[in-house]
C-alpha positions as CSV (number, residue, x, y, z in Angstrom):
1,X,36.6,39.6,-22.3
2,X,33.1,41.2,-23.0
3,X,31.5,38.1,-21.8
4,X,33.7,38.4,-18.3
5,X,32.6,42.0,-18.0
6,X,28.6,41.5,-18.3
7,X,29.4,38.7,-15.8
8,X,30.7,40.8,-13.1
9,X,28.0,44.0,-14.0
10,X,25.3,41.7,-13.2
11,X,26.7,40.2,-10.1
12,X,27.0,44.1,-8.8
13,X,23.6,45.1,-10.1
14,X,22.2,42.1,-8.0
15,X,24.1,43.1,-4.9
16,X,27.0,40.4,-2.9
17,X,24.2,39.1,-1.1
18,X,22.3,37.3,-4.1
19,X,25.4,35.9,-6.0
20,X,24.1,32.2,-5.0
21,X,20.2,33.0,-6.2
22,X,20.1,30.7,-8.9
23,X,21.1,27.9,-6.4
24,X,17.7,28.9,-4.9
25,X,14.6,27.8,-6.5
26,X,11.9,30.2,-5.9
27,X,9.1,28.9,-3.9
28,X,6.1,28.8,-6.3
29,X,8.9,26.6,-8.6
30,X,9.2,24.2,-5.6
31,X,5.9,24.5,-5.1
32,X,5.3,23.2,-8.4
33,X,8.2,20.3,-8.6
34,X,6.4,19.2,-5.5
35,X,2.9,19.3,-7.2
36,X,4.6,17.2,-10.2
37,X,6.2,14.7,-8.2
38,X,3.1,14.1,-6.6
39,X,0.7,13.7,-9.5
40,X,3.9,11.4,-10.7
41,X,3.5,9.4,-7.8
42,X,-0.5,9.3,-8.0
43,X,-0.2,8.3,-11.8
44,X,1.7,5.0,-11.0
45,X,-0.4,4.0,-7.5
46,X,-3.1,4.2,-9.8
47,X,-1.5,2.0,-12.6
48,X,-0.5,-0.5,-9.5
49,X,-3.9,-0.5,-7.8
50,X,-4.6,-3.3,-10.8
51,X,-1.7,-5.4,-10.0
52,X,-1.2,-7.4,-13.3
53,X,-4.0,-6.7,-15.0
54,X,-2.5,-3.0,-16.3
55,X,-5.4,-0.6,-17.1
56,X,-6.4,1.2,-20.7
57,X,-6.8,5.0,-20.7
58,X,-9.9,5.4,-20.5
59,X,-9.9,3.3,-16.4
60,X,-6.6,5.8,-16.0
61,X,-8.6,8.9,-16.1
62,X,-11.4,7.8,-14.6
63,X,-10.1,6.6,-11.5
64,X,-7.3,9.4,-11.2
65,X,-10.0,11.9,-11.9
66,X,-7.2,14.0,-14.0
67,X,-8.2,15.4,-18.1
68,X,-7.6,12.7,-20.7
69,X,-4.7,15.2,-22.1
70,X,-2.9,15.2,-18.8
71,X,-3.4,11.9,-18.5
72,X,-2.1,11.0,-22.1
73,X,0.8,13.4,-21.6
74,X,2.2,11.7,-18.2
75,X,2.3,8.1,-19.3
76,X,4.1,9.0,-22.4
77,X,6.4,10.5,-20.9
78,X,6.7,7.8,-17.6
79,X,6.9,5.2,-21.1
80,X,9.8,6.9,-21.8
81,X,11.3,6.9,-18.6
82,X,10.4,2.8,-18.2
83,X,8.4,4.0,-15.2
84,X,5.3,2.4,-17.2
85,X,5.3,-0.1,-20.3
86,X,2.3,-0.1,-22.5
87,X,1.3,-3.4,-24.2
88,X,0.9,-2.6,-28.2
89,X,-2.2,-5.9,-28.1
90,X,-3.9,-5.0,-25.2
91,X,-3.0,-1.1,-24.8
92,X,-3.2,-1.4,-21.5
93,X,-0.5,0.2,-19.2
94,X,1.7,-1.5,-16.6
95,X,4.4,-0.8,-14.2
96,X,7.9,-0.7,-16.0
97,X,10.9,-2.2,-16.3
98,X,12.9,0.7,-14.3
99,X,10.6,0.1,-10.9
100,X,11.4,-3.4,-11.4
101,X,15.5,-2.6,-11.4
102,X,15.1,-0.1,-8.8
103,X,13.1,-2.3,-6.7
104,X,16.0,-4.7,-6.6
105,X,18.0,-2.1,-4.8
106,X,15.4,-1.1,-2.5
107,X,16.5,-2.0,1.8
108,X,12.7,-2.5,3.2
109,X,13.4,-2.2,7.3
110,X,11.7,-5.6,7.7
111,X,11.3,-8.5,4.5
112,X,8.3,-9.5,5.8
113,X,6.8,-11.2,3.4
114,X,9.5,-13.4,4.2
115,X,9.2,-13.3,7.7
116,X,5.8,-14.4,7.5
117,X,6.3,-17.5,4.7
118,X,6.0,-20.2,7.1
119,X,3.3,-18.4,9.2
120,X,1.2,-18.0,6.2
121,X,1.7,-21.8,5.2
122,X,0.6,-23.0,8.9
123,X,-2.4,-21.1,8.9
124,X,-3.2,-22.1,5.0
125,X,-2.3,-25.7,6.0
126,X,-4.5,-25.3,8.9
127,X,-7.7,-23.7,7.7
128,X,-7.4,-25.0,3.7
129,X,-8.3,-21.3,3.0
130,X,-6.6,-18.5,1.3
131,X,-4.3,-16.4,3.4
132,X,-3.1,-12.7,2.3
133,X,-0.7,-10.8,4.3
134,X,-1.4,-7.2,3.7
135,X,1.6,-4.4,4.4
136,X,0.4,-0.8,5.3
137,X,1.7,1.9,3.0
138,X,0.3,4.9,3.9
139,X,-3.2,5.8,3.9
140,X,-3.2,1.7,2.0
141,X,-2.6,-1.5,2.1
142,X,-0.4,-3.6,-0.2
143,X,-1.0,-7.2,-1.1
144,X,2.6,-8.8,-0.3
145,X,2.0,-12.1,0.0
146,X,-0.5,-15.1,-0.5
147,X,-0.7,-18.6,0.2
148,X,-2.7,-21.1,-0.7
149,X,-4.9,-24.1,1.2
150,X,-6.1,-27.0,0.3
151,X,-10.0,-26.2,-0.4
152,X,-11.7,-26.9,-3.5
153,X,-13.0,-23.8,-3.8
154,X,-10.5,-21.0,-3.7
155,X,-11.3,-17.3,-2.5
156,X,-8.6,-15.7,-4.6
157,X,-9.9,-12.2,-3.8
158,X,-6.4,-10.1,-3.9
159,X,-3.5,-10.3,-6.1
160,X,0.1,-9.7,-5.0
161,X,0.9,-5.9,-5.2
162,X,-2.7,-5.0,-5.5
163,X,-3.6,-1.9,-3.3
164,X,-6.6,-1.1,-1.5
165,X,-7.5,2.1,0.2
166,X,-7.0,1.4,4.2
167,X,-10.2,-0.6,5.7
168,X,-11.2,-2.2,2.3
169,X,-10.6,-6.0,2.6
170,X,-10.6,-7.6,6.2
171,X,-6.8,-7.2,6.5
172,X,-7.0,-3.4,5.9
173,X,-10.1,-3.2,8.4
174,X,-7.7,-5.2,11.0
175,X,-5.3,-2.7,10.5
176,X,-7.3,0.6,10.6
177,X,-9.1,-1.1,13.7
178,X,-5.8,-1.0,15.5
179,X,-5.0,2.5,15.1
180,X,-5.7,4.6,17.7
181,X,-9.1,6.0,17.3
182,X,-8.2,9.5,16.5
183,X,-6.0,8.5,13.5
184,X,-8.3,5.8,12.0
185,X,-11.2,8.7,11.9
186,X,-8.7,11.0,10.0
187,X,-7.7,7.8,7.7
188,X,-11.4,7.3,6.8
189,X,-12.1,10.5,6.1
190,X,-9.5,11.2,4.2
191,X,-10.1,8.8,2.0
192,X,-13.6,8.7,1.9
193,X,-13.8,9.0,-2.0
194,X,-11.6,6.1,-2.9
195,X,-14.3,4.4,-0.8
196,X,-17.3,3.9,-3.2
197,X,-15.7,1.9,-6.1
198,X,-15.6,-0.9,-3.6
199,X,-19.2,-2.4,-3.1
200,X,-20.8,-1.4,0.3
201,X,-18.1,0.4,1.6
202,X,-18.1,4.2,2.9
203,X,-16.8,6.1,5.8
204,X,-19.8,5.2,8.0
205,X,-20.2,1.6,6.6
206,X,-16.0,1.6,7.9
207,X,-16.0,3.5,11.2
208,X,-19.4,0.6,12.5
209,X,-16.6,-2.2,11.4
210,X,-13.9,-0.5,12.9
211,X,-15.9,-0.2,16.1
212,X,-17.0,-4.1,16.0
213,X,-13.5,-5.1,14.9
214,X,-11.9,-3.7,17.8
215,X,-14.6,-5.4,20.6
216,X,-14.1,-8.4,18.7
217,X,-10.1,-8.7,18.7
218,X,-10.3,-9.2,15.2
219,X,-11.4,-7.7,12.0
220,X,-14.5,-9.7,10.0
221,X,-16.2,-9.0,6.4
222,X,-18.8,-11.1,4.7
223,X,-19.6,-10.1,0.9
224,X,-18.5,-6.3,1.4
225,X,-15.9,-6.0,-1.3
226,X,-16.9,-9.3,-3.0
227,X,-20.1,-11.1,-3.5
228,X,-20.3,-14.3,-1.7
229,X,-16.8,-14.3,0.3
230,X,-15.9,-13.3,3.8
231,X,-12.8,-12.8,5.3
232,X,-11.0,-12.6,9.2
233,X,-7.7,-10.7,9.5
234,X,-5.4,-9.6,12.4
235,X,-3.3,-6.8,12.7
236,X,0.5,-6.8,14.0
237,X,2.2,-5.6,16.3
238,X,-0.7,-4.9,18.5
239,X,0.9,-1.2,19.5
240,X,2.2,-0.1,16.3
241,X,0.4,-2.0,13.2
242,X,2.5,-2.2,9.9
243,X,0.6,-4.8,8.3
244,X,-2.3,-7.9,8.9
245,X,-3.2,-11.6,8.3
246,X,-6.3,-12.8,6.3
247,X,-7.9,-15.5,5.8
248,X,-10.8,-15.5,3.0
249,X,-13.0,-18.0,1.3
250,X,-16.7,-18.5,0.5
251,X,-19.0,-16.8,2.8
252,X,-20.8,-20.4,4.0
253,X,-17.3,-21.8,5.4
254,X,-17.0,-18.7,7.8
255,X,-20.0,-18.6,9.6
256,X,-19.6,-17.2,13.9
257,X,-18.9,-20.2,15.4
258,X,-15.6,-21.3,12.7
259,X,-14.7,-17.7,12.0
260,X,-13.7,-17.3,16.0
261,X,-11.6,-20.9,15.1
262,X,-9.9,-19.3,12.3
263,X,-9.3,-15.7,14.2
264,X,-7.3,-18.2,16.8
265,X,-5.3,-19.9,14.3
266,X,-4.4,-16.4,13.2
267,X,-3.5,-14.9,16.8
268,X,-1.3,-17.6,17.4
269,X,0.8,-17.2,14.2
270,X,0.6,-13.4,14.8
271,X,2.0,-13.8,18.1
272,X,5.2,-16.1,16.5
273,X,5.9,-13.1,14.1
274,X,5.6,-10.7,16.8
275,X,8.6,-12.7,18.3
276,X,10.3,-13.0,15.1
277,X,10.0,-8.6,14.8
278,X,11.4,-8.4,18.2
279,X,14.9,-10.7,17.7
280,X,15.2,-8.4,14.4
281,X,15.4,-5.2,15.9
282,X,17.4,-6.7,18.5
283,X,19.7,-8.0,16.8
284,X,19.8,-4.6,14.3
285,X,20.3,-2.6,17.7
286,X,23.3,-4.7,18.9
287,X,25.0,-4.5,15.1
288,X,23.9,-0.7,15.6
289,X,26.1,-0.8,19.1
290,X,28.7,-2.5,17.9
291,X,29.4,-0.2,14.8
292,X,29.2,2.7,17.4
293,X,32.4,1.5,19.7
């Protein structure tokens, strides 16, 4: 009965109009979940710019640029969530079993790293090189996919799920080439920071290959992000890039005249997924329609 009775005094102190405030989170608190959720989601791209490897501690907080503490704290507590798994020989920390499981669930709009599995094994077939298709995310792009030709000597310069600020690698440049001008500038700069752990590049190394990539009709790096291999890569669709082809081996089998040969072998397989994109959406469209009536 007491407890009923300071109920209802503090619902009149705080007038009829604020009986749903706790519902409401203030805005500095959202502000804050916001900030965590963010430095959540920077904590594990960071973990998964490594692919397999995992990284120790000491690689976390360098490259996140956050205090050892902070950084100690989080992937403890993303250990106990299984959003990171830490390997008691090697200490190093790796994505975890729970982004695995929800991965499984995950709808991606197009599975096109299947879409692209018998493009990727023409042009491999084709060229005896390495191919990488690389899927924007963002401000970077994601290693999906990899195939592999028949060359001796293999330029295995990406591993699946590795990430790469937009524009490093020659499937990133493709794709930041085909942005329209205005965004690719914003892209660059933004990122500009992420830029020097990779070898030569920085935002004015990027926006001269942007500019050459886009007179060429494809995007071309020799030695940039590693010594001694070059790479070609196209970017699809043409209008509205979501991801790129590349093809990369050692810098002496892509001189000008058989890097244009190889930029061809790409455009045509581009142009077959291009096809493929457009009977998908189609085809989602008319199921769309037909759902509607």
């Amino acid at each position: 009965m007491v407890e009923t009775k300071v109920k209802r005094s503090s619902q009149r102190a705080t007038g009829p109009n604020q009986a749903t405030a706790p519902f409401h989170e203030p805005e500095q608190h959202a502000r804050s979940g916001t900030q965590s959720i963010e430095r959540v989601v920077g904590m594990l791209r960071v973990i998964a710019s490594r692919g397999r490897r995992g990284m120790r501690i000491a690689d976390v907080v360098s490259v996140s640029g956050l205090p050892m503490s902070t950084c100690f704290r989080m992937l403890q507590r993303l250990e106990l969530e299984g959003l990171v798994y830490r390997d008691p020989l090697t200490r190093k920390y790796h994505l975890g079993p729970l982004l695995y499981e929800l991965g499984l669930l995950a709808q991606p709009r197009y599975r096109l790293s299947e879409l692209c599995d018998e493009a990727l094994r023409v042009i491999a077939d084709q060229t005896q090189d390495t191919v990488y298709l690389s899927e924007r995310r963002g401000a970077e792009s994601i290693c999906t996919s990899r195939a592999l030709g028949d060359y001796p000597i293999k330029a295995l310069t990406l591993d699946v799920g590795i990430r790469r600020p937009m524009g490093v690698g020659a499937g990133g440049l493709a794709i930041l080439s085909a942005l329209p001008e205005a965004e690719a500038d914003q892209m660059v700069a933004a990122s500009g920071p992420q830029y020097a752990k990779f070898g030569a590049f920085d935002p004015g190394f990027l926006r001269a290959a942007v500019i050459e990539s886009r007179a060429r009709g494809y995007s071309f790096l020799d030695s940039a992000a590693t010594p001694g291999t070059a790479a070609v890569g196209v970017a699809f669709p043409p209008k509205n890039p979501i991801a790129a082809i590349s093809v990369a081996a050692i810098s002496s089998r892509l001189g000008p005249s058989r890097r244009v040969e190889v930029a061809r072998i790409i455009q045509k397989q581009v142009r077959v997924i291009c096809t493929l994109l457009q009977a998908q959406e189609s085809a989602s469209a008319a199921g769309l329609r037909r759902k509607a009536t």
